[in-house]
PDB file of N, CA, C and O in Angstrom:
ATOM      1  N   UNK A   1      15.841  28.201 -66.142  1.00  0.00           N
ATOM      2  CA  UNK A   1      16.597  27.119 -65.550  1.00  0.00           C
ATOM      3  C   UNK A   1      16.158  26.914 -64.107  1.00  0.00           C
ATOM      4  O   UNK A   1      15.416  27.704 -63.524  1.00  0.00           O
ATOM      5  N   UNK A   2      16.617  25.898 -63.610  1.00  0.00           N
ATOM      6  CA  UNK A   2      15.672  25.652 -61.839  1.00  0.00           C
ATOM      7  C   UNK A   2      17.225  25.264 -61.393  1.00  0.00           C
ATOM      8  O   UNK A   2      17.454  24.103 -61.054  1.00  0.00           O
ATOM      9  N   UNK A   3      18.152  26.127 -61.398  1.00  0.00           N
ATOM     10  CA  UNK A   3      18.981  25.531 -60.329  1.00  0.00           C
ATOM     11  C   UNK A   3      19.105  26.196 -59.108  1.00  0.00           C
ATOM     12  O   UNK A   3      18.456  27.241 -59.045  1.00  0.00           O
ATOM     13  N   UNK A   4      19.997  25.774 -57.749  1.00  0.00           N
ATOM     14  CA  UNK A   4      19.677  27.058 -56.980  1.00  0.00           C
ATOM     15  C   UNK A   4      21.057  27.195 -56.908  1.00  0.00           C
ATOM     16  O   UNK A   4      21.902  26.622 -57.595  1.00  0.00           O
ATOM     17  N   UNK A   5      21.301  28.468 -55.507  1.00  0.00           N
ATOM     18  CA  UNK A   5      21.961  28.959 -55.085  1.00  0.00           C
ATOM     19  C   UNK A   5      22.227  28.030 -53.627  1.00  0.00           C
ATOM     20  O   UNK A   5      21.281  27.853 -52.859  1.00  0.00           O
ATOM     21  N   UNK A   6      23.598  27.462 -53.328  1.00  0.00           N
ATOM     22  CA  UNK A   6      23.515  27.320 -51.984  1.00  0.00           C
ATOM     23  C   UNK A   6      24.201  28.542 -50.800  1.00  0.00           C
ATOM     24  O   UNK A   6      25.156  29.260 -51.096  1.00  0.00           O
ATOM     25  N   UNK A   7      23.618  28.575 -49.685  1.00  0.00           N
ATOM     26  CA  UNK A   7      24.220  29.928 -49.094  1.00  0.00           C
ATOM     27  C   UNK A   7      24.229  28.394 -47.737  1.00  0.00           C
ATOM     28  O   UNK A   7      23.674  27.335 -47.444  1.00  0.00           O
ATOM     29  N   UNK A   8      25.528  29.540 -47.254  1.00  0.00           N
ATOM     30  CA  UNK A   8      25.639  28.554 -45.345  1.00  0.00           C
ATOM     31  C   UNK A   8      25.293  30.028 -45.031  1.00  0.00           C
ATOM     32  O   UNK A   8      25.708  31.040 -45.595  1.00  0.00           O
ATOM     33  N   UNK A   9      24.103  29.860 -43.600  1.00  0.00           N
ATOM     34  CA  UNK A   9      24.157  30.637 -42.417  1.00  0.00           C
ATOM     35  C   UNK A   9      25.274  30.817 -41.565  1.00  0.00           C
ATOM     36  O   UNK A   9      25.862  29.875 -41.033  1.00  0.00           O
ATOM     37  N   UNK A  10      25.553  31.912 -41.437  1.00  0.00           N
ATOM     38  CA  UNK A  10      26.856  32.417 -40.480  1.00  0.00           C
ATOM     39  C   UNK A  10      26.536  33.368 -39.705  1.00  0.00           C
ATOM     40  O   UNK A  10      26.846  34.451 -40.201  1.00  0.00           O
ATOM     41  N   UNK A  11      26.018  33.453 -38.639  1.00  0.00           N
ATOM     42  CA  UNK A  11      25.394  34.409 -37.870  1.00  0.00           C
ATOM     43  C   UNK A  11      24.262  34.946 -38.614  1.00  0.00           C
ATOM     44  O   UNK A  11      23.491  34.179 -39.190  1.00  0.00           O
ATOM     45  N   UNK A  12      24.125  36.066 -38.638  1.00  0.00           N
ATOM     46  CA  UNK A  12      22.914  36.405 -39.262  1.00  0.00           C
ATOM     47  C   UNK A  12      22.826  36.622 -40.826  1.00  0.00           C
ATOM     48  O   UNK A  12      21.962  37.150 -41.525  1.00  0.00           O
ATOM     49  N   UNK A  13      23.944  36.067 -41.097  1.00  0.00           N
ATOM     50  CA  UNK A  13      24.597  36.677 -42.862  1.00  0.00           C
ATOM     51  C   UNK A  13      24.621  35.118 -43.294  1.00  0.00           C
ATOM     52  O   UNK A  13      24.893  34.093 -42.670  1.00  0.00           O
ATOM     53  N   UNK A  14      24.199  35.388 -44.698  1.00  0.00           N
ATOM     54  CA  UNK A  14      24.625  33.707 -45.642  1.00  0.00           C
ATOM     55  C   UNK A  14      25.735  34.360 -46.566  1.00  0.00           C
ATOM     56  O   UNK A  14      25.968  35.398 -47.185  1.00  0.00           O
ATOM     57  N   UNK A  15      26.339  32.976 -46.248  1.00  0.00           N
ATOM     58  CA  UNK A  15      27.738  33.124 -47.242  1.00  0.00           C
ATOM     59  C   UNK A  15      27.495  32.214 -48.432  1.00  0.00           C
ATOM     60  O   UNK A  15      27.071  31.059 -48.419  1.00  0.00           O
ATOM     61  N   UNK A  16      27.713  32.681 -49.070  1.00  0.00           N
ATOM     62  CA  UNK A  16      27.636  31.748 -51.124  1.00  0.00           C
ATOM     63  C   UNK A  16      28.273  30.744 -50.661  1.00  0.00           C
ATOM     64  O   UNK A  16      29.314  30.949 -50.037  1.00  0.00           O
ATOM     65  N   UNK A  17      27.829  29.528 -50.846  1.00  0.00           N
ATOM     66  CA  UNK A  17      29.018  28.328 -51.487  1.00  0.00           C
ATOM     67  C   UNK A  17      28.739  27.924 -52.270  1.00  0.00           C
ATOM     68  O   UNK A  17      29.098  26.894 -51.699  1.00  0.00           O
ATOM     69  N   UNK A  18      28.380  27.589 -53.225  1.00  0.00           N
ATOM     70  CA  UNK A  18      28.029  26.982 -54.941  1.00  0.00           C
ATOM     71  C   UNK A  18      26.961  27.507 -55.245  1.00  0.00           C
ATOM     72  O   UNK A  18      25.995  27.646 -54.494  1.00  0.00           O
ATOM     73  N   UNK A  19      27.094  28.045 -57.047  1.00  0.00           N
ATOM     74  CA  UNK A  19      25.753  28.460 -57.500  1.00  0.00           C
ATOM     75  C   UNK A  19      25.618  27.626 -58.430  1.00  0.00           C
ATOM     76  O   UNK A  19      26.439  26.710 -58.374  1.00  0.00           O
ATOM     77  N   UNK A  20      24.604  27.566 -59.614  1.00  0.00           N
ATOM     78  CA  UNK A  20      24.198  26.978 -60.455  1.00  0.00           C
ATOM     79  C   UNK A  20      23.918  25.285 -59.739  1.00  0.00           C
ATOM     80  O   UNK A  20      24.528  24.561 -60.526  1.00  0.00           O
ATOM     81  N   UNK A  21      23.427  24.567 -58.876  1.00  0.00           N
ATOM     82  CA  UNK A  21      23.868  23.757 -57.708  1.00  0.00           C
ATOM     83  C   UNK A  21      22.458  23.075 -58.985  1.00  0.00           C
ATOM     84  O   UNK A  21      21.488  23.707 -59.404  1.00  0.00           O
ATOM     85  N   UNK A  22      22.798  21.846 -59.260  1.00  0.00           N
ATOM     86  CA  UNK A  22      21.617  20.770 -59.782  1.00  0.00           C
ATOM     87  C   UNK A  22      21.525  19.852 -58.695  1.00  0.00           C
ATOM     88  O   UNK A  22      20.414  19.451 -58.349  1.00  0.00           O
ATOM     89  N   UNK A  23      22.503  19.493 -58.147  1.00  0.00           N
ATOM     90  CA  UNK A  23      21.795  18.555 -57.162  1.00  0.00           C
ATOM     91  C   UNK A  23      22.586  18.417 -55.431  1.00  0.00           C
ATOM     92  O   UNK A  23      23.642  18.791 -54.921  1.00  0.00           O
ATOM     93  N   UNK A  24      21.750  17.901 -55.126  1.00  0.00           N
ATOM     94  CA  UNK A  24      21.750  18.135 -53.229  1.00  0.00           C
ATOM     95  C   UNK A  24      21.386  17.183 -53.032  1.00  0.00           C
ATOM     96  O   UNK A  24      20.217  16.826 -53.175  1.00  0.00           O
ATOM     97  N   UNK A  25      22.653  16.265 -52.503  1.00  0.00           N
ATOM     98  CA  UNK A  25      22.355  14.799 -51.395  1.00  0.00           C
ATOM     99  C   UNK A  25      22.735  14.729 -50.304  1.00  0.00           C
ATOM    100  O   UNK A  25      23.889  14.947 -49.938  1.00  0.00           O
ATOM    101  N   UNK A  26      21.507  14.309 -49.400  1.00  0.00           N
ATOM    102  CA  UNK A  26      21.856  14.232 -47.889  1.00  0.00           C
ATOM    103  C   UNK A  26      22.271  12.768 -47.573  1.00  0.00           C
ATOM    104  O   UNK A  26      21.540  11.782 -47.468  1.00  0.00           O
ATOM    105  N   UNK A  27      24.409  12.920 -47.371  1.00  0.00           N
ATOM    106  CA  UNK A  27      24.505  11.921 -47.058  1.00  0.00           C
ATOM    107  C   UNK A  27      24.719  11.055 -45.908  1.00  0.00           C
ATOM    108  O   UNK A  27      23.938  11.514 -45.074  1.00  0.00           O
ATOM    109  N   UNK A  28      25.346  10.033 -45.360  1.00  0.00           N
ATOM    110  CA  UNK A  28      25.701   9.807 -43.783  1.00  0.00           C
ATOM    111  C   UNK A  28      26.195  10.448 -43.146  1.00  0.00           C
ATOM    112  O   UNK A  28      27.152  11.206 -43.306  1.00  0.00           O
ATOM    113  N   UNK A  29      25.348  10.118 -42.018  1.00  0.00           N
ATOM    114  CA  UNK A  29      26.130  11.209 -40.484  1.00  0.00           C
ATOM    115  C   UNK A  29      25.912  13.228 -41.233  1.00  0.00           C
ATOM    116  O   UNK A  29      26.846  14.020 -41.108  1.00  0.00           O
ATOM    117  N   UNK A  30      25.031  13.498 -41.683  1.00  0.00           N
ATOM    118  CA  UNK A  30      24.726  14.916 -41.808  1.00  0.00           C
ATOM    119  C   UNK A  30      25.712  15.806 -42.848  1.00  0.00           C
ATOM    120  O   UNK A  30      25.961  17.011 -42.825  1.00  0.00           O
ATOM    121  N   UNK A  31      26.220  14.657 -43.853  1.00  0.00           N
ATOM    122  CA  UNK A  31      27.108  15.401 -44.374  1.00  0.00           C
ATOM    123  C   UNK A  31      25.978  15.346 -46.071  1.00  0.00           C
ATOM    124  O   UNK A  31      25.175  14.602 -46.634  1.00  0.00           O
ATOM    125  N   UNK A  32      26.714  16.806 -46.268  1.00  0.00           N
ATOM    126  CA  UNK A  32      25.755  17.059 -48.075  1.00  0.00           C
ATOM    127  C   UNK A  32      27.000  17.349 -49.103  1.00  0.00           C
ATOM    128  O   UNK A  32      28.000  18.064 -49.155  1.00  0.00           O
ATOM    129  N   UNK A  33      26.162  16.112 -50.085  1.00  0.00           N
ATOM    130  CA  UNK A  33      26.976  16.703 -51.029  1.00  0.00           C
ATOM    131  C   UNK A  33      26.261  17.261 -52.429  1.00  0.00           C
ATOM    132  O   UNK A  33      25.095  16.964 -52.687  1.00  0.00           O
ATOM    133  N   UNK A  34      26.897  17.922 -53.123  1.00  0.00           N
ATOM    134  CA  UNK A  34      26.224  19.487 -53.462  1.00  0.00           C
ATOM    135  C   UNK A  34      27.153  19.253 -55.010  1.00  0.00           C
ATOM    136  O   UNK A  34      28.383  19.311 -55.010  1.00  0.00           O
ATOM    137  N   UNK A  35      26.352  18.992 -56.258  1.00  0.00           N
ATOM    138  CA  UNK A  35      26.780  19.140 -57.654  1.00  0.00           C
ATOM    139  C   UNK A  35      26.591  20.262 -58.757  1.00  0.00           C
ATOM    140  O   UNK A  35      25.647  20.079 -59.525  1.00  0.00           O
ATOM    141  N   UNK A  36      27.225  21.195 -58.906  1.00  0.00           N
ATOM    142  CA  UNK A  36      26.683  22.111 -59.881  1.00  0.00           C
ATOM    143  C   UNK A  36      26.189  21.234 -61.628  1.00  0.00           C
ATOM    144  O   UNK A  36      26.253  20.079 -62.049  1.00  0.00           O
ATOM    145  N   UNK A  37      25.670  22.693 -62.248  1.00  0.00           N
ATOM    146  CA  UNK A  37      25.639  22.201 -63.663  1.00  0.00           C
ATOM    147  C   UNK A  37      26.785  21.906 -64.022  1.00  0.00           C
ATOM    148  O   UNK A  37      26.765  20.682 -64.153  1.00  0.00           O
ATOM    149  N   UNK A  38      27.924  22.334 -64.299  1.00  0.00           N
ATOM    150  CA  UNK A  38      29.155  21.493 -64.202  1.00  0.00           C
ATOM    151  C   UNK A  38      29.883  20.717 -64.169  1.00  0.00           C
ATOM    152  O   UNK A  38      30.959  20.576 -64.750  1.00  0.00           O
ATOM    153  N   UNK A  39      29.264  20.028 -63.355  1.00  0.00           N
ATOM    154  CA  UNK A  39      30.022  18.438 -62.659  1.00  0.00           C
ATOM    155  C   UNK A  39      30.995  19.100 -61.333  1.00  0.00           C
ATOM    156  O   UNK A  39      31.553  18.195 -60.713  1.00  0.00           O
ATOM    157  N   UNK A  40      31.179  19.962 -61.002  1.00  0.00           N
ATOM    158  CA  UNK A  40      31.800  20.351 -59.790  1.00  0.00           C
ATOM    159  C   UNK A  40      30.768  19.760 -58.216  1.00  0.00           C
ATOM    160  O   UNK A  40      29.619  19.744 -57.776  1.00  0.00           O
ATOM    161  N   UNK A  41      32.166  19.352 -57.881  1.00  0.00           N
ATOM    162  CA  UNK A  41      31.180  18.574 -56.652  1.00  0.00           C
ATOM    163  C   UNK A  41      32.181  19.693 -55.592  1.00  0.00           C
ATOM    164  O   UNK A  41      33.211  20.334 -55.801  1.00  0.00           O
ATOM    165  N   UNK A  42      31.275  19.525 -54.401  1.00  0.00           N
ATOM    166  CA  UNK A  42      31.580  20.410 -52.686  1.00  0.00           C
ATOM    167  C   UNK A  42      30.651  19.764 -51.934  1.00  0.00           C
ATOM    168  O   UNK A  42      29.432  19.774 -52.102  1.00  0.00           O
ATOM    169  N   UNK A  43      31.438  19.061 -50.886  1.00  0.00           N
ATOM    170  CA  UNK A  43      30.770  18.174 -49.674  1.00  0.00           C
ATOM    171  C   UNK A  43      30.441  18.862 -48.387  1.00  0.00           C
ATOM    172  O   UNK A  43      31.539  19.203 -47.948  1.00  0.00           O
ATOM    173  N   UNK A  44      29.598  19.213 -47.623  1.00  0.00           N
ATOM    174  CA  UNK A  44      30.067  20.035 -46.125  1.00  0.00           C
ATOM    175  C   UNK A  44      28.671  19.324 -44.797  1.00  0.00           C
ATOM    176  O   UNK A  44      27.573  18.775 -44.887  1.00  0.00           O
ATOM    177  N   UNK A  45      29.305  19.635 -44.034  1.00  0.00           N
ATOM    178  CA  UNK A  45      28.763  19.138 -42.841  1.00  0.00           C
ATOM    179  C   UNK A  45      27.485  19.865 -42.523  1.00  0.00           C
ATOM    180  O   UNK A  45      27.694  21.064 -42.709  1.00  0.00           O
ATOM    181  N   UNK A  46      26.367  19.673 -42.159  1.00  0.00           N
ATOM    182  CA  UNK A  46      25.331  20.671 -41.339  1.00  0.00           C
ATOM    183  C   UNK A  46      23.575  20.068 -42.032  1.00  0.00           C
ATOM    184  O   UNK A  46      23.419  18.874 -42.288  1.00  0.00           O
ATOM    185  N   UNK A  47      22.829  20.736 -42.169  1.00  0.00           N
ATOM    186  CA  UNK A  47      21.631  20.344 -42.250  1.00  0.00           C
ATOM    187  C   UNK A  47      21.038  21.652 -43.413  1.00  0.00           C
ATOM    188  O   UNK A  47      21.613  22.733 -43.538  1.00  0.00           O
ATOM    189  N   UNK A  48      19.838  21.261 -44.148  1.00  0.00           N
ATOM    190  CA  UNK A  48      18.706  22.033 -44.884  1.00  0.00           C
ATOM    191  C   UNK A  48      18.485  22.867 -43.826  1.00  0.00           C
ATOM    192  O   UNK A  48      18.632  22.182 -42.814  1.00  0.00           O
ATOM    193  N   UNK A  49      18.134  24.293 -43.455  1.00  0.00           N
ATOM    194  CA  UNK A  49      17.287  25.013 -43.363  1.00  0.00           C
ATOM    195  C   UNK A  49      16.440  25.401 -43.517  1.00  0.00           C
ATOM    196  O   UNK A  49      15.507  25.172 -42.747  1.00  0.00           O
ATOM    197  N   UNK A  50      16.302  26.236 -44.650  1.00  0.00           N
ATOM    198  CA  UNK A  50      15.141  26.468 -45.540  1.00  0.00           C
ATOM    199  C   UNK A  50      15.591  26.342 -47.248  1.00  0.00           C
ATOM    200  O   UNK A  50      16.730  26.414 -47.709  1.00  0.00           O
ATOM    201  N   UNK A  51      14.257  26.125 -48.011  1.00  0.00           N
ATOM    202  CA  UNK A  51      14.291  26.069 -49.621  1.00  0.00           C
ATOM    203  C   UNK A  51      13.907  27.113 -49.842  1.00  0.00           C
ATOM    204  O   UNK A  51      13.469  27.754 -48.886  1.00  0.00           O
ATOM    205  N   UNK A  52      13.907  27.513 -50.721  1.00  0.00           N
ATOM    206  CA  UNK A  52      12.756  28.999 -51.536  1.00  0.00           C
ATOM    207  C   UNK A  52      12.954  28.737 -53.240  1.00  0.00           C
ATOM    208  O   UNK A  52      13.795  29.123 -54.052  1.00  0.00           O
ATOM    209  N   UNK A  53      11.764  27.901 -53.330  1.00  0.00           N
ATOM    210  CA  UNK A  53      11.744  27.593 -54.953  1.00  0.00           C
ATOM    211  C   UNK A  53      12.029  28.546 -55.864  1.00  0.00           C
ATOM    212  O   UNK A  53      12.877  28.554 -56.756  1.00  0.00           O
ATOM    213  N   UNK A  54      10.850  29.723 -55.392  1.00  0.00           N
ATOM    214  CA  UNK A  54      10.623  31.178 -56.226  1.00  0.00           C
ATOM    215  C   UNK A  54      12.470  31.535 -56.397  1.00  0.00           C
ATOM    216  O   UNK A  54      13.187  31.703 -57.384  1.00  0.00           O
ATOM    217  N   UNK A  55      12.630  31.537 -55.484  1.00  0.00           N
ATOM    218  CA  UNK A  55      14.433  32.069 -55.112  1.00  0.00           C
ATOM    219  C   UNK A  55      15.710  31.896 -55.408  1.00  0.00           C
ATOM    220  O   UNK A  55      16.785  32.475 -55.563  1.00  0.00           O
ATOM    221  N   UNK A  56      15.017  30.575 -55.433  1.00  0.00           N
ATOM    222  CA  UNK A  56      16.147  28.965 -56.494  1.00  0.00           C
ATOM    223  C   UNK A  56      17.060  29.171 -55.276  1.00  0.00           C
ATOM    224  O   UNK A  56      18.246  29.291 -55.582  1.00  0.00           O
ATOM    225  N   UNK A  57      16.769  29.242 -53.910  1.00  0.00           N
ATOM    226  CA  UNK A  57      18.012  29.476 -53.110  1.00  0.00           C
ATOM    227  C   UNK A  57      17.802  28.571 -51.649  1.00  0.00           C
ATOM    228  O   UNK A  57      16.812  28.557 -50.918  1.00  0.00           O
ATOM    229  N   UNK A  58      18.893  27.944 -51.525  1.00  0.00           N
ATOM    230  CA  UNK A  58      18.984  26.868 -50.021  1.00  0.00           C
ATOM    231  C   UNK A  58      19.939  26.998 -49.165  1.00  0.00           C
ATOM    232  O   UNK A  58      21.123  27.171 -49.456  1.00  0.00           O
ATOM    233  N   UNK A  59      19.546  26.932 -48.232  1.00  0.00           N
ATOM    234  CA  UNK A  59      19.999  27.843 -47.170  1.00  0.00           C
ATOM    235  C   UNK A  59      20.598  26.343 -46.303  1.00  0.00           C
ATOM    236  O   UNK A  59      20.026  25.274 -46.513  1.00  0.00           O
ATOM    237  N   UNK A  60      21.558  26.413 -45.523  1.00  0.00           N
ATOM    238  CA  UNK A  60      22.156  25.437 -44.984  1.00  0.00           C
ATOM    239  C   UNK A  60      23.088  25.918 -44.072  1.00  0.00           C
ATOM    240  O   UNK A  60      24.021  26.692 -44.285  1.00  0.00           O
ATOM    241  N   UNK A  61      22.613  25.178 -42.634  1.00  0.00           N
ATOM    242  CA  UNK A  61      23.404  25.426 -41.234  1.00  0.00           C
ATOM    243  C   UNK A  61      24.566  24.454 -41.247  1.00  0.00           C
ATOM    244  O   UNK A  61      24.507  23.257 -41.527  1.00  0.00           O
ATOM    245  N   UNK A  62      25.357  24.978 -40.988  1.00  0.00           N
ATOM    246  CA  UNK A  62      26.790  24.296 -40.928  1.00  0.00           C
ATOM    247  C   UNK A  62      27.031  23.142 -39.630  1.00  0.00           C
ATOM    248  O   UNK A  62      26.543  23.661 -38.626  1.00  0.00           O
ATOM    249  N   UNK A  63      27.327  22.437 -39.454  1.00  0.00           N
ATOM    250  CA  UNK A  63      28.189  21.471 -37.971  1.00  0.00           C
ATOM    251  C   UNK A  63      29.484  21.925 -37.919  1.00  0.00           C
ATOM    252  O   UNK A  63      30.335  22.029 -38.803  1.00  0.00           O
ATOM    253  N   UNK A  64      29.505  22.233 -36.496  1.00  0.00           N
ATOM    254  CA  UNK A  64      30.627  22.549 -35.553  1.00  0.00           C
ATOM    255  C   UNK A  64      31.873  21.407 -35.575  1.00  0.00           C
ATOM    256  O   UNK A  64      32.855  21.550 -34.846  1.00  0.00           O
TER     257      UNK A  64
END
């Protein structure tokens, strides 16, 4: 399966917020919204970091 993992950066630690994640849209004003296999949707503020295909895992800095 190719889905990933999303993690938020929190100091030097990533915290889980959705797994099984099919899709990732970057929408207005820096906000993402984030769909599992599921149909479960979670919206949050901040930017891409890094991808890691091999990893299936995306990493995402939060807004203050």
């Amino acid at each position: 399966m190719c889905e990933a993992s999303v993690f938020v950066i929190d100091g030097k630690q990533e915290k889980l917020v959705m797994k099984a994640v099919d899709i990732l849209k970057v929408e207005e004003e820096g906000s993402l919204s984030l769909v599992d296999i599921f149909g479960e949707k979670k919206s949050l503020k901040g930017s891409v970091k890094a991808l890691s295909l091999v990893e299936h895992k995306i990493l995402i800095e939060e807004e203050n």
